[in-house]
N, C-alpha and C positions, 0 to 999 in steps of 0.2 A: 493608411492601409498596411495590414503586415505583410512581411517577407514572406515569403513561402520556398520550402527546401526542396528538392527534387523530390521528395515524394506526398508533395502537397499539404503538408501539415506545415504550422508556425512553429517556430523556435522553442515556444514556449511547451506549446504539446510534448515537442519532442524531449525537452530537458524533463516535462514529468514525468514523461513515458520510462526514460535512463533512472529516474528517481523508485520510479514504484518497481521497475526488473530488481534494483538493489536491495529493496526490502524485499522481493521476492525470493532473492541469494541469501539474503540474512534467515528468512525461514526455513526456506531448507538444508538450511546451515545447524539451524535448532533441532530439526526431525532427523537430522544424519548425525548430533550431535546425543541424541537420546531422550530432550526434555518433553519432545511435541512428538506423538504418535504420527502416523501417517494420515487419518481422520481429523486430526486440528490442524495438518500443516498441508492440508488440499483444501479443508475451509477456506481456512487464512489468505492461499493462493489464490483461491476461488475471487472470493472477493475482491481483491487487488486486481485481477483480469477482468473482471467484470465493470472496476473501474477504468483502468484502462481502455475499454471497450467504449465507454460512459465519454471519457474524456477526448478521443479520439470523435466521437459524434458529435461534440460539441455540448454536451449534455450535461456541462457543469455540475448542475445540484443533483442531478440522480447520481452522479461521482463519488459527490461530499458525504450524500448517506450509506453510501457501501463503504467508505471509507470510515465515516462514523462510526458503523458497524462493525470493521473491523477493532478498531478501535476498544468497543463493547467486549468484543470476545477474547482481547489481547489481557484486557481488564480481569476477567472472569479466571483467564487463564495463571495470573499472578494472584488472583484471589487464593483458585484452588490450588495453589501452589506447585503449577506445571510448570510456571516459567517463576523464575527471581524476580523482583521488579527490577530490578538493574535490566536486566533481560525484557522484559515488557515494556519498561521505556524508552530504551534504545528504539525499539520498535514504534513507539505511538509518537516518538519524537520526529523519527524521521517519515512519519505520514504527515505529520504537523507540519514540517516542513515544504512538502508539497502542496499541503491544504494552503499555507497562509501563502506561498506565491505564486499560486492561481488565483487565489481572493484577491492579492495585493494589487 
């Protein structure tokens, strides 16, 4: 049985919950920084709450695919050269991150 924190989620939730607020920080770290307009960095955000939203219900794979998603437009974003990939993968790296230790 897991642990449960005083506000009813496991440990686990909560550590990706702190994980995805910090790519949250990292994006609008980008759109105060200049490279992500305010339309790619409320998508971007969008998504990530929406997993969090996902994860928090228990709703694993509906998660993985707005996080996929994300993923997709972070892609798109270093294709059309709004973000560096230095910059894009920072990014896709630490969604990778949370993706492989909720899979793990």
């Amino acid at each position: 049985m897991l642990w449960l924190n005083e506000i009813g989620s496991c440990p686990t939730t909560t550590r990706r919950n702190e994980q995805l607020e910090s790519i949250k920080a990292e994006v609008d770290d980008l759109a105060t920084a200049g490279p992500l307009n305010y339309r790619e960095s409320g998508s971007l955000t969008t998504k990530l709450s929406v997993a969090q939203k996902n994860m928090r219900q228990r709703k694993d794979t509906a998660a993985f695919n707005v996080l996929g998603a994300f993923i997709e437009q972070v892609t798109a974003l270093v294709d059309s050269e709004k973000l560096t990939s230095e910059e894009g993968q920072a990014l896709i790296d630490m969604v990778r991150a949370v993706t492989d230790r909720a899979s793990g």
